[in-house]
py3Dmol code that shows the C-alpha trace and the ligand (Angstrom):
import py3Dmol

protein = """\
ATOM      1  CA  UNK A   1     135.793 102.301 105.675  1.00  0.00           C
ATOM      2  CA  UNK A   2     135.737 102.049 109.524  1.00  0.00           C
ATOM      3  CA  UNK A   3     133.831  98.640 110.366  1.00  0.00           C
ATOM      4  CA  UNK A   4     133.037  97.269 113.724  1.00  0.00           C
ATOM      5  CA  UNK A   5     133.422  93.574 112.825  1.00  0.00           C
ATOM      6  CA  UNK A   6     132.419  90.260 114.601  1.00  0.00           C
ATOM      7  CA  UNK A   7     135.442  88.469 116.981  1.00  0.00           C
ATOM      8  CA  UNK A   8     136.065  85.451 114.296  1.00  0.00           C
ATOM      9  CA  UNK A   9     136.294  88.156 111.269  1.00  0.00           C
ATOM     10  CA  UNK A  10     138.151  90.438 113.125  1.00  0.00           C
ATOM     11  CA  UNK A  11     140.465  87.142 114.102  1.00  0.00           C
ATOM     12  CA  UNK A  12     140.211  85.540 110.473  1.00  0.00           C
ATOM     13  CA  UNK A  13     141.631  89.071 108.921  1.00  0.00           C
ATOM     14  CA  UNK A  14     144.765  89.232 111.117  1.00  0.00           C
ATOM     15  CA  UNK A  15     145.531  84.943 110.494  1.00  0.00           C
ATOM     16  CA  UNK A  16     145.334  86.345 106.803  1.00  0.00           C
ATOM     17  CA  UNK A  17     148.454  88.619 106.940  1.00  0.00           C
ATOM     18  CA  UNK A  18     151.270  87.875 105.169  1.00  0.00           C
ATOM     19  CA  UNK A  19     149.378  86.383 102.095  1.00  0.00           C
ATOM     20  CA  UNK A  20     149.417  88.912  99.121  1.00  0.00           C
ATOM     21  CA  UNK A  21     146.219  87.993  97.215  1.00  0.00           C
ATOM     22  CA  UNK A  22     142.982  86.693  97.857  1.00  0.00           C
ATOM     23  CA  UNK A  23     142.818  83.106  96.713  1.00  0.00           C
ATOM     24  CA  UNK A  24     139.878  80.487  96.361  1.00  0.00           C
ATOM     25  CA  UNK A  25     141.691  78.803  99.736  1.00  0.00           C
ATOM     26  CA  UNK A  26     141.959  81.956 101.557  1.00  0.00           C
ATOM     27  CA  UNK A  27     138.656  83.573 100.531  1.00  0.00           C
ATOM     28  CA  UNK A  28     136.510  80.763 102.098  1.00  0.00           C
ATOM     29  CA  UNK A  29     136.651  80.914 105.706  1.00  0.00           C
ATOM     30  CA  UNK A  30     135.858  84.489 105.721  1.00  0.00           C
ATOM     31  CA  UNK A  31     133.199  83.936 103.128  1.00  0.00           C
ATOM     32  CA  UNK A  32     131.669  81.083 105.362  1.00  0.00           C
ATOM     33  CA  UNK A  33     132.027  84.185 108.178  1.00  0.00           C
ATOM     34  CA  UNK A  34     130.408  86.869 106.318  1.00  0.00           C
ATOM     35  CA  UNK A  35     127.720  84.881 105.396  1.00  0.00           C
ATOM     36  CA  UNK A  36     127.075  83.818 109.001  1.00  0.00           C
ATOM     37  CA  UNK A  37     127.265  87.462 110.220  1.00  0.00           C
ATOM     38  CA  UNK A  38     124.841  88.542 106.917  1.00  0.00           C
ATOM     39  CA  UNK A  39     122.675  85.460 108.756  1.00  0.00           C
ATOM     40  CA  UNK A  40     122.839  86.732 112.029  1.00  0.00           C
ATOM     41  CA  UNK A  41     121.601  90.154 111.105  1.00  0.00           C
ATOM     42  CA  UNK A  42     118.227  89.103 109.474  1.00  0.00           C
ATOM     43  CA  UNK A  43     119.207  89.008 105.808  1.00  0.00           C
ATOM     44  CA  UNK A  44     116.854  86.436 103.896  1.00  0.00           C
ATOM     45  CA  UNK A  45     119.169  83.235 102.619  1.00  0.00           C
ATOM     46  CA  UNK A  46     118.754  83.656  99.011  1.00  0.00           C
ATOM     47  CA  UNK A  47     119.701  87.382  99.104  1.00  0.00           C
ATOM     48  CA  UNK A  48     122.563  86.172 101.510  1.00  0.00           C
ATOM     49  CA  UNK A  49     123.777  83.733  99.202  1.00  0.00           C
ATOM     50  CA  UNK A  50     123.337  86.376  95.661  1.00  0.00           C
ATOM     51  CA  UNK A  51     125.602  88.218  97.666  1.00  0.00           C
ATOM     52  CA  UNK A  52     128.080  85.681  98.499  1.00  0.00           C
ATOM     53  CA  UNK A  53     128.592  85.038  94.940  1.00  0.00           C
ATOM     54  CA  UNK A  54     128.657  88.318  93.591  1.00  0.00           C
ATOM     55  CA  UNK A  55     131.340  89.323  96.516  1.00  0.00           C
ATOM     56  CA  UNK A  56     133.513  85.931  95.554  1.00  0.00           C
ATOM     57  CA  UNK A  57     133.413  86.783  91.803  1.00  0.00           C
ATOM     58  CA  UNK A  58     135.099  90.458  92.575  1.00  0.00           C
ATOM     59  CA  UNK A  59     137.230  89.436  94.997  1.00  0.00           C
ATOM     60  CA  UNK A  60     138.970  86.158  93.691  1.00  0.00           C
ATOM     61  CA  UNK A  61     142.266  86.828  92.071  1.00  0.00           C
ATOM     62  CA  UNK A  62     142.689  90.766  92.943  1.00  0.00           C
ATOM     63  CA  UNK A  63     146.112  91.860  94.347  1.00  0.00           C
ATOM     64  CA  UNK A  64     146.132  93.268  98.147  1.00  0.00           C
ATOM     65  CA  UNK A  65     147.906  96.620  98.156  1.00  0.00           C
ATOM     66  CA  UNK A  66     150.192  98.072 100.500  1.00  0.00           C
ATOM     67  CA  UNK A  67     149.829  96.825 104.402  1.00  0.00           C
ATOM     68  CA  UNK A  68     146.297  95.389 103.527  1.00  0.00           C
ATOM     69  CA  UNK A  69     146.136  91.569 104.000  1.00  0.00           C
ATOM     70  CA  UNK A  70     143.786  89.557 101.958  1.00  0.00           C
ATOM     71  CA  UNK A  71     141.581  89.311 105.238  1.00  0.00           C
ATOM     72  CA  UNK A  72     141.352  93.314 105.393  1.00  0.00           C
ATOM     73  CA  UNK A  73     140.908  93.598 101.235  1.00  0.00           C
ATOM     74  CA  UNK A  74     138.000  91.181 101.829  1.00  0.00           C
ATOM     75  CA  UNK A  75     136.491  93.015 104.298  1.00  0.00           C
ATOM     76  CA  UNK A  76     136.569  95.896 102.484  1.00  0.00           C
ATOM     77  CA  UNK A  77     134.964  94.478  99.360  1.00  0.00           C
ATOM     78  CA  UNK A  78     131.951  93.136 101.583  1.00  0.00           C
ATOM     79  CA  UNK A  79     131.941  96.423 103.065  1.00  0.00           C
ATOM     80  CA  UNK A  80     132.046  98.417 100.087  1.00  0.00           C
ATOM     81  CA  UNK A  81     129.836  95.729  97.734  1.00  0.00           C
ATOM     82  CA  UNK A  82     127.191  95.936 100.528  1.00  0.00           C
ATOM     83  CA  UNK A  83     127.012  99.704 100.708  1.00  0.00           C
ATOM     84  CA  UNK A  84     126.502 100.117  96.902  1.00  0.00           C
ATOM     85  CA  UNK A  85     123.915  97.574  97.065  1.00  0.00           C
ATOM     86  CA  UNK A  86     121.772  98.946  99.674  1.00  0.00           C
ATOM     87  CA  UNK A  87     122.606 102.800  98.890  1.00  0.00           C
ATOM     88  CA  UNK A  88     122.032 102.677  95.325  1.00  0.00           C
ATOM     89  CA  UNK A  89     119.822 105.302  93.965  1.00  0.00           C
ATOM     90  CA  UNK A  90     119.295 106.803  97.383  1.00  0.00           C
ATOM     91  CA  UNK A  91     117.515 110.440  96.720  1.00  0.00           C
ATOM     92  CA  UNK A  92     114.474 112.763  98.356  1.00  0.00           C
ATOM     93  CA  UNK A  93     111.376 112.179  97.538  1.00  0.00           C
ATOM     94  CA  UNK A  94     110.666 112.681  94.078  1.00  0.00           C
ATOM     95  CA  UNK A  95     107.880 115.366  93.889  1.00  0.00           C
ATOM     96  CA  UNK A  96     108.164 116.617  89.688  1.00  0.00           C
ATOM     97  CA  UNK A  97     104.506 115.712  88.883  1.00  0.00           C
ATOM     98  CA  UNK A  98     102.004 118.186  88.106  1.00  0.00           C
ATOM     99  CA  UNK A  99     100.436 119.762  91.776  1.00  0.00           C
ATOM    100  CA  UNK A 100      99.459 117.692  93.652  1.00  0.00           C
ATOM    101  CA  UNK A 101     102.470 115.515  93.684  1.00  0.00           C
ATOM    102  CA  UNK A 102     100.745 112.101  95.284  1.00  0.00           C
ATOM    103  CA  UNK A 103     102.913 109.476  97.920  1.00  0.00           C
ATOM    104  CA  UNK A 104     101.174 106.341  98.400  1.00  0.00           C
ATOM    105  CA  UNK A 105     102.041 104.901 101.065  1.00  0.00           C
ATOM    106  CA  UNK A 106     102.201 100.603 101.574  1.00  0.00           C
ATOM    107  CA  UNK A 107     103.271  98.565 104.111  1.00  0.00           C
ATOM    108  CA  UNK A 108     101.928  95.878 106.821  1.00  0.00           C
ATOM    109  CA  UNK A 109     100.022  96.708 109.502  1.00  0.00           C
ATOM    110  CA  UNK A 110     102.643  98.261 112.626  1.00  0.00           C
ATOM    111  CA  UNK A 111     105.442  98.690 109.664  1.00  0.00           C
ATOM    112  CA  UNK A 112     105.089 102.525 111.202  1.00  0.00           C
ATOM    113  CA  UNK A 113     103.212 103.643 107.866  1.00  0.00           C
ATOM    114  CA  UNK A 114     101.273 106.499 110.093  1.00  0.00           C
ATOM    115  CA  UNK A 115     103.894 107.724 111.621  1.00  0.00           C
ATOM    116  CA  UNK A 116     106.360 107.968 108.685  1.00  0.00           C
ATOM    117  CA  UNK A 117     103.708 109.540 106.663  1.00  0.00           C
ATOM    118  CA  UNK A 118     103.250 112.646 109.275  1.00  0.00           C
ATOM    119  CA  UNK A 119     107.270 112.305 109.679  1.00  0.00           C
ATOM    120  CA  UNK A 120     107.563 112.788 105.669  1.00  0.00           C
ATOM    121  CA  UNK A 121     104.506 115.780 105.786  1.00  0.00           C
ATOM    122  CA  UNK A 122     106.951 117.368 108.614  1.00  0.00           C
ATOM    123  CA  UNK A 123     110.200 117.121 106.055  1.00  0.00           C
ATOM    124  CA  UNK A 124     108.459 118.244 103.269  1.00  0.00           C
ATOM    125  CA  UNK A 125     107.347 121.112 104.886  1.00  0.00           C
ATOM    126  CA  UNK A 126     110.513 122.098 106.737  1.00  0.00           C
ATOM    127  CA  UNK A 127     113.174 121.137 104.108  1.00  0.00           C
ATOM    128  CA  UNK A 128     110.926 121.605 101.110  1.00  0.00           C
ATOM    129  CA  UNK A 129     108.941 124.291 101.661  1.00  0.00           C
ATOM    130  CA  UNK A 130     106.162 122.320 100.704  1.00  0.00           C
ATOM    131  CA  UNK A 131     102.024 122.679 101.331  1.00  0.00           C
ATOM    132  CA  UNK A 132     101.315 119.410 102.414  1.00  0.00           C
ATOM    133  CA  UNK A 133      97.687 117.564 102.697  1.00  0.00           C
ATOM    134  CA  UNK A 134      97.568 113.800 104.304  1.00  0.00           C
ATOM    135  CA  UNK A 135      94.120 111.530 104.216  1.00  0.00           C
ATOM    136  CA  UNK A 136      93.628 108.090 105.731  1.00  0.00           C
ATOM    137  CA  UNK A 137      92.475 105.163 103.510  1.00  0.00           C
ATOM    138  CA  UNK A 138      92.110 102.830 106.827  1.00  0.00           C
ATOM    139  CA  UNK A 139      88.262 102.196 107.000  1.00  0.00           C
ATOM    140  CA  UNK A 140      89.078  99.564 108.978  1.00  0.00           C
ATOM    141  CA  UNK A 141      90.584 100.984 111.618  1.00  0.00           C
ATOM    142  CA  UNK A 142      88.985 103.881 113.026  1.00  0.00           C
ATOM    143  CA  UNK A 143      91.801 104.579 115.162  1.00  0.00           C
ATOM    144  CA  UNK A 144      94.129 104.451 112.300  1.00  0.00           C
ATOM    145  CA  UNK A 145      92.438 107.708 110.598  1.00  0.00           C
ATOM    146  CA  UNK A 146      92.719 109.607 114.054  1.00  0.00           C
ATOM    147  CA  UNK A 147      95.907 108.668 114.848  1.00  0.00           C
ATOM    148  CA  UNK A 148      96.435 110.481 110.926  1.00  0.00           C
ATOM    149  CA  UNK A 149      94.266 112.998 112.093  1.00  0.00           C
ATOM    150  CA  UNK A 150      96.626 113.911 115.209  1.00  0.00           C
ATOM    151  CA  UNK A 151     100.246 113.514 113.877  1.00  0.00           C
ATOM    152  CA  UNK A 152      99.539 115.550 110.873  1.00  0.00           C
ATOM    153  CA  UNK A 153      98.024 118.409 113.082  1.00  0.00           C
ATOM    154  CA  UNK A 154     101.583 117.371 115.108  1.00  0.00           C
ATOM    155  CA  UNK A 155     103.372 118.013 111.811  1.00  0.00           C
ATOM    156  CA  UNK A 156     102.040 121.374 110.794  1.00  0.00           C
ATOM    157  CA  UNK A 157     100.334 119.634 107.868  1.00  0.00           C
ATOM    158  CA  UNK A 158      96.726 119.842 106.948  1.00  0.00           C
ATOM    159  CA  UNK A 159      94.512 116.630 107.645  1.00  0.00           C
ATOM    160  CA  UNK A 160      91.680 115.787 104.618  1.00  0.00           C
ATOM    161  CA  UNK A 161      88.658 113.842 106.587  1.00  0.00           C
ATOM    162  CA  UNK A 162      88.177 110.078 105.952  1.00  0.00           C
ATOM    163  CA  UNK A 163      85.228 108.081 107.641  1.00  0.00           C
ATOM    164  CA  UNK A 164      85.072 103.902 108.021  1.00  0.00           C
ATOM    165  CA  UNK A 165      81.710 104.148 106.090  1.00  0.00           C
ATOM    166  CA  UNK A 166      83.667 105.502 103.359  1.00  0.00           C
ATOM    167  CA  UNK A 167      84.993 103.467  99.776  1.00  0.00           C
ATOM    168  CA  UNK A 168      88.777 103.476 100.118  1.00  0.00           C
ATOM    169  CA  UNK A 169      88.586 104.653  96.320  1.00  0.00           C
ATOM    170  CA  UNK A 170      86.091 107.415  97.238  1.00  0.00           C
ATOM    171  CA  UNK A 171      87.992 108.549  99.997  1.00  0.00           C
ATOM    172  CA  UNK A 172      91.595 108.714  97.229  1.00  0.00           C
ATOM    173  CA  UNK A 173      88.793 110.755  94.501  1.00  0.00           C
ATOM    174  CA  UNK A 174      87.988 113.292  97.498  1.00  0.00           C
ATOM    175  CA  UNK A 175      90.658 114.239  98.956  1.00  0.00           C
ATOM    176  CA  UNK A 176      92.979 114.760  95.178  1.00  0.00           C
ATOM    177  CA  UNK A 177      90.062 116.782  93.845  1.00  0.00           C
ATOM    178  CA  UNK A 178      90.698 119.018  97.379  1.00  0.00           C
ATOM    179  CA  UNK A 179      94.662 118.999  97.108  1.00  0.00           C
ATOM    180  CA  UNK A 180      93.870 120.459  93.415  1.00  0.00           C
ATOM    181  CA  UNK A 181      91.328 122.886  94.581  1.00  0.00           C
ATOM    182  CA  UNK A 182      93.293 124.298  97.129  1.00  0.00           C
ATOM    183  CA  UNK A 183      96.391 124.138  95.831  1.00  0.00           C
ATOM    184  CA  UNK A 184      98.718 121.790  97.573  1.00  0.00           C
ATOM    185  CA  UNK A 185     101.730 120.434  96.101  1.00  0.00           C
ATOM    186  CA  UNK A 186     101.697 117.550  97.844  1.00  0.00           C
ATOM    187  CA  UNK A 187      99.093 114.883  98.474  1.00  0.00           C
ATOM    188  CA  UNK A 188     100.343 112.107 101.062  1.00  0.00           C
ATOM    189  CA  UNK A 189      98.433 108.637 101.206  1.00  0.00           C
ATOM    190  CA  UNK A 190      98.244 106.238 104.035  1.00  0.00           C
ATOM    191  CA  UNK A 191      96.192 103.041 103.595  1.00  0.00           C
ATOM    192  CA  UNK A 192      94.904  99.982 105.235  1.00  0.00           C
ATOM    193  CA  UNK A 193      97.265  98.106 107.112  1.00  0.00           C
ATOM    194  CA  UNK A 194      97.986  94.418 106.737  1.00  0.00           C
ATOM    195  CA  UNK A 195      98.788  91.803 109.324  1.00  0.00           C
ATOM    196  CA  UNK A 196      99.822  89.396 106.466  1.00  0.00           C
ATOM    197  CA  UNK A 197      99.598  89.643 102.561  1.00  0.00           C
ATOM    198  CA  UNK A 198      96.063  89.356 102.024  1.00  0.00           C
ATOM    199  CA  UNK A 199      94.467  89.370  97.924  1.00  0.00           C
ATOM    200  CA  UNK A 200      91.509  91.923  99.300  1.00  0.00           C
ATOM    201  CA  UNK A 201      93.663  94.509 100.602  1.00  0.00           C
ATOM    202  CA  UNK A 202      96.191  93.781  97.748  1.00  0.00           C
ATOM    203  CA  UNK A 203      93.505  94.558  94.985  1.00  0.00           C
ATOM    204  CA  UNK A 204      92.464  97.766  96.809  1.00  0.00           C
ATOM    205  CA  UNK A 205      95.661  99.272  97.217  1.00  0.00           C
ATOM    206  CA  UNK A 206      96.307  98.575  93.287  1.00  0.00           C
ATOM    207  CA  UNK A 207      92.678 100.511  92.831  1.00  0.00           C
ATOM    208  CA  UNK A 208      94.221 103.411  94.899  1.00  0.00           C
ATOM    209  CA  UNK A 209      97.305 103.409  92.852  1.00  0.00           C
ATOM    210  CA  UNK A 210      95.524 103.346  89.148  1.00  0.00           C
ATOM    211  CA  UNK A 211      93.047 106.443  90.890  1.00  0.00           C
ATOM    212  CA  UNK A 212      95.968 108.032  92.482  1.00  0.00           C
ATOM    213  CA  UNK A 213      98.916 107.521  89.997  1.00  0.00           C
ATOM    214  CA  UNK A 214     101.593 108.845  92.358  1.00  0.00           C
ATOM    215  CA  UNK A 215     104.935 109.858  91.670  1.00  0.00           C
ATOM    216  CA  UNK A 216     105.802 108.112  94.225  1.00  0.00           C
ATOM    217  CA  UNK A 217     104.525 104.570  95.804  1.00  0.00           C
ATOM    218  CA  UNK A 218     106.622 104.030  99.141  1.00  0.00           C
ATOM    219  CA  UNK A 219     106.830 100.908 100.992  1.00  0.00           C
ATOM    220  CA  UNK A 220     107.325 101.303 104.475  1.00  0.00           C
ATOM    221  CA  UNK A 221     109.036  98.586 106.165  1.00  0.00           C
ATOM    222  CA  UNK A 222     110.254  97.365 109.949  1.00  0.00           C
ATOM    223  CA  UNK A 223     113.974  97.181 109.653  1.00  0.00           C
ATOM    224  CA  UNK A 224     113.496  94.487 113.025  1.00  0.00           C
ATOM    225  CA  UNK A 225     111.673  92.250 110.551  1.00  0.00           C
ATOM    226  CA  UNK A 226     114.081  89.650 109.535  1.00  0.00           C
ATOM    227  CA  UNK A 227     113.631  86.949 107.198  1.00  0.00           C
ATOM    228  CA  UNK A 228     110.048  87.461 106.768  1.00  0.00           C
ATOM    229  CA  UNK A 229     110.639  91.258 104.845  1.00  0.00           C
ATOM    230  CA  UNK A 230     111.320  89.149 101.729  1.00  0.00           C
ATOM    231  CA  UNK A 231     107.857  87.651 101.210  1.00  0.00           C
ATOM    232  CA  UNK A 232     106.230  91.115 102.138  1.00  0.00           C
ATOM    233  CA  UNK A 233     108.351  92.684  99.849  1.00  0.00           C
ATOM    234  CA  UNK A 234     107.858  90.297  96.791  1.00  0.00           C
ATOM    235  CA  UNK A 235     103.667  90.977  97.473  1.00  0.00           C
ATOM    236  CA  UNK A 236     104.307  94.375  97.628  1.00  0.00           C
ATOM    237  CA  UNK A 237     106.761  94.552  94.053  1.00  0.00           C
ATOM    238  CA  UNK A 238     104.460  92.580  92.609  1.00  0.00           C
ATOM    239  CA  UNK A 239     101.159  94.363  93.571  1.00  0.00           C
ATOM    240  CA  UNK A 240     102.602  97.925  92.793  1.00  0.00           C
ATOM    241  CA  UNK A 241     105.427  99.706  90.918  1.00  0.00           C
ATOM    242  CA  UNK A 242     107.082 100.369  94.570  1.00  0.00           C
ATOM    243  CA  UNK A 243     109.468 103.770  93.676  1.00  0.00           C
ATOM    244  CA  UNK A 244     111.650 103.767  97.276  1.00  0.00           C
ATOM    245  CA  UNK A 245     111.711 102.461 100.507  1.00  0.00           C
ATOM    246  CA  UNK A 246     111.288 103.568 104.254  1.00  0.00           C
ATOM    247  CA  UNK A 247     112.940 101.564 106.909  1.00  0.00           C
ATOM    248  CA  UNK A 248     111.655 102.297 110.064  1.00  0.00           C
ATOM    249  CA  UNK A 249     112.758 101.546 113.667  1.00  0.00           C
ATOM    250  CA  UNK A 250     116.367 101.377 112.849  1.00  0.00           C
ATOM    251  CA  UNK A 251     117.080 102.876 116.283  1.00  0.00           C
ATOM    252  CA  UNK A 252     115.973  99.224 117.526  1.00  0.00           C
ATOM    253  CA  UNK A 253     118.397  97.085 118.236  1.00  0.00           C
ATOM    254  CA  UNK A 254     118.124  94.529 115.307  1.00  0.00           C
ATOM    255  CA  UNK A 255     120.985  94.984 112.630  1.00  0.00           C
ATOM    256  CA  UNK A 256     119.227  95.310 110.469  1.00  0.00           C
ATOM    257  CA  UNK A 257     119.600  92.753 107.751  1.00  0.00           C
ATOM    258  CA  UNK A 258     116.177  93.854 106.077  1.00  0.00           C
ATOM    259  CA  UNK A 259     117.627  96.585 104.340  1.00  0.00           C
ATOM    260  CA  UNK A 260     119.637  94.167 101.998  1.00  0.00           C
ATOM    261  CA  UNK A 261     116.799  91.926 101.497  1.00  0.00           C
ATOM    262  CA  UNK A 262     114.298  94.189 100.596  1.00  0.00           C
ATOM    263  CA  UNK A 263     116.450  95.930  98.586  1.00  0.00           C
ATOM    264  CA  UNK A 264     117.442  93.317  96.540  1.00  0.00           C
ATOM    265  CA  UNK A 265     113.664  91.903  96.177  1.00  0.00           C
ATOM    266  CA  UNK A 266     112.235  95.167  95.187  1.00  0.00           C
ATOM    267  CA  UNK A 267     114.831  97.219  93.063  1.00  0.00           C
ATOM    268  CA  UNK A 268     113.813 100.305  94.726  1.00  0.00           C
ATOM    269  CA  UNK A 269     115.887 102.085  95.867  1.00  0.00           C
ATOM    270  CA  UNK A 270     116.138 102.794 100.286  1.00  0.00           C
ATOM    271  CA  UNK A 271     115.108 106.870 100.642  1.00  0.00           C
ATOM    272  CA  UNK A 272     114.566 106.978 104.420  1.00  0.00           C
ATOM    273  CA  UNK A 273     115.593 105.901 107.673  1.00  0.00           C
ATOM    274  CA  UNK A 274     113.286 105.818 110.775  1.00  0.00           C
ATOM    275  CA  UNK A 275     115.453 106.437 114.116  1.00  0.00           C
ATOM    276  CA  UNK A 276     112.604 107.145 116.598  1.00  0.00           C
ATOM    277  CA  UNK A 277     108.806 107.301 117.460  1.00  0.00           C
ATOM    278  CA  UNK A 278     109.318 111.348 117.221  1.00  0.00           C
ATOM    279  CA  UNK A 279     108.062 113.327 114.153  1.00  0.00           C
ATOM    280  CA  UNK A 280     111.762 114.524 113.624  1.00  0.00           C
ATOM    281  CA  UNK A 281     112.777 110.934 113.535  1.00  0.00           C
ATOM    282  CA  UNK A 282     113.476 110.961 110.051  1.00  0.00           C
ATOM    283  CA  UNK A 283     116.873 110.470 108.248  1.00  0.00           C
ATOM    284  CA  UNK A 284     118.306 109.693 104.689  1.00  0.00           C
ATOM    285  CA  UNK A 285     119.076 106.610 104.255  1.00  0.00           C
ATOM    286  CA  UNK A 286     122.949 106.132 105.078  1.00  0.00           C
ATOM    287  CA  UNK A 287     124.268 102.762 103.416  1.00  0.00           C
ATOM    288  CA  UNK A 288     127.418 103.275 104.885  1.00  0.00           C
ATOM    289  CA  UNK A 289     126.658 103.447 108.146  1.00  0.00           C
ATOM    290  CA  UNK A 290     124.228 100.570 107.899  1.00  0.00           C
ATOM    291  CA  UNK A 291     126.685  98.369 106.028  1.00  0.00           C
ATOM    292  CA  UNK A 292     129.006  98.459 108.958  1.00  0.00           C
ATOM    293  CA  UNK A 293     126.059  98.104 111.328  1.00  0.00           C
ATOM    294  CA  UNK A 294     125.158  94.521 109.380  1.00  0.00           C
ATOM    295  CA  UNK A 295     128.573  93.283 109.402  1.00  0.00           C
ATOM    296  CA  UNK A 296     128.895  94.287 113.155  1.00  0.00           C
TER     297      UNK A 296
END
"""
ligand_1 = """\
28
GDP
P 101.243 101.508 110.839
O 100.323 100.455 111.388
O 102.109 100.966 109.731
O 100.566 102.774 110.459
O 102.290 101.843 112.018
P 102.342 103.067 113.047
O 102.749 104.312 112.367
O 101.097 103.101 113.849
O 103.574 102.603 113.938
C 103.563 101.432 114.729
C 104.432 101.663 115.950
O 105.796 101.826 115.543
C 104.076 102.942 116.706
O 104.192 102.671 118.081
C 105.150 103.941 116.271
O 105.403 104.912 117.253
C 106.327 103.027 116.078
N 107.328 103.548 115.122
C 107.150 103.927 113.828
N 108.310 104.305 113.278
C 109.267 104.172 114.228
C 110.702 104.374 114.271
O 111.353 104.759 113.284
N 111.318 104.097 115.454
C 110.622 103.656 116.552
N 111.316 103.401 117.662
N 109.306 103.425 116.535
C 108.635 103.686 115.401
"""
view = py3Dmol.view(width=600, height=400)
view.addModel(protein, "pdb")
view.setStyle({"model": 0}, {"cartoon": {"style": "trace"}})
view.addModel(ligand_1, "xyz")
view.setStyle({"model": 1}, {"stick": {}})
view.zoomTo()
view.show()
């Protein structure tokens, strides 16, 4: 695999030629590098230091074959080892429930929740041929449920009505008993955002989800936001049986070091990529390509 690495790994991999396996003396400078690089690109300590380990424990001992040096094989283990981590289970949306199939969508507040929901309508239309409805459980933002309103129009999707004076659990009842009248085969959720993990918001998301019971239960999260994507993403795994993961904002200019974390935390598995504020902005989640990116 083709990685762009950092100067001192790039330098530690050529001091390492000439050695034919990876030993416990060889294996720790570029550990100590990896982990500084896995650092540097957002990922949380603890998941940085799980992976460490794990990565040590395949590595130590193997034989380096043909022209690869020990520095190279070690690279290539990270490489590979962080790939499989972050791009297992990686599949489309999961829509084999009985019509409607419902997404819940969860996430903190400016995570991009909105927008990814009328970016999902858009591929699920397009590429799945799919009659899509979206409603708004944000009574507390009225802006929130227009915003809905106007990038589902933008999508080609139909928009169910939501108003502040509304229960968030009324609102859920409403519009499934429409996406069952009318026959859609999708019902897509987006709820209250959160600035912070907050017990209220927590409960009533967990309401939605026991009304809703979704096939899927996405949690949409800011690949830009660092170390703190762990905690959000332990609430969030332990408020709701979370089935994938959105990253959004990956065309920002963080590495992205989130991916790993909240991977890790959650056990779900990464669907989607985010790569711009457009509706078409939408990709499946390469692990690959973001592997190199965190090592870069
Ligand atoms: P919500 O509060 O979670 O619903 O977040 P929004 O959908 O309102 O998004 C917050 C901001 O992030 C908006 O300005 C979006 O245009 C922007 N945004 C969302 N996803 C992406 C993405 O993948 N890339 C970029 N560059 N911006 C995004």
């Amino acid at each position: 695999m083709a990685t762009a690495l950092t100067d001192k790994l790039s330098r530690l991999v050529k001091e390492m030629r000439g050695q034919a396996r990876i030993t416990e003396s060889n294996v720790q400078d570029m550990l100590r590098e990896v982990r500084m690089a896995l650092l540097e690109a957002d990922v949380a300590l603890p998941v940085v230091r799980d992976f460490i380990a794990r990565v040590k424990e395949k590595a130590l001992g193997q034989e380096v074959m043909g022209s690869l040096s020990p520095g190279q094989a070690l690279v290539g283990i990270v490489s590979k080892e962080l790939a499989a981590t972050m791009g297992e289970g990686v599949s489309d949306i999961n829509l084999a429930a009985q019509p409607p199939a419902v997404i819940l969508m969860a996430g903190l507040q400016g995570a991009g929740k909105t927008t990814t929901t009328a970016k999902l309508a858009k591929h699920l239309i397009e590429k799945r041929k799919k009659k899509v409805l979206t409603v708004s459980g944000d009574v507390y933002r009225p802006a929130a449920i227009e915003q809905l309103k106007v990038v589902t129009k933008q999508a080609g999707a139909e928009w169910f009505p939501s108003t502040p004076d509304q229960k968030p659990a009324d609102i859920a009842r409403a519009a499934l008993d429409y996406a069952k009248r009318h026959f859609f085969d999708v019902l897509l959720v987006d709820t209250a955002g959160r600035l912070a993990i907050d017990e209220a918001l927590m409960n009533e998301i967990k309401e939605l989800h026991a009304i809703l019971k979704p096939i899927e239960t996405l949690f949409v999260v800011d690949a830009m936001q660092g170390q703190d994507a762990v905690n959000t993403a332990k609430a969030f795994k332990e408020a709701l049986p979370l089935t994938g993961i959105i990253l959004t904002k990956t065309d920002g200019d963080s590495r992205g070091g989130a991916a790993l974390s909240v991977r890790q935390i959650t056990g779900a598995p990464i669907k989607f990529s985010g790569t711009s504020e457009k509706l078409d902005g939408l990709e499946v989640f390469d692990a690959e390509r973001h592997a190199g990116r965190i090592l870069g």
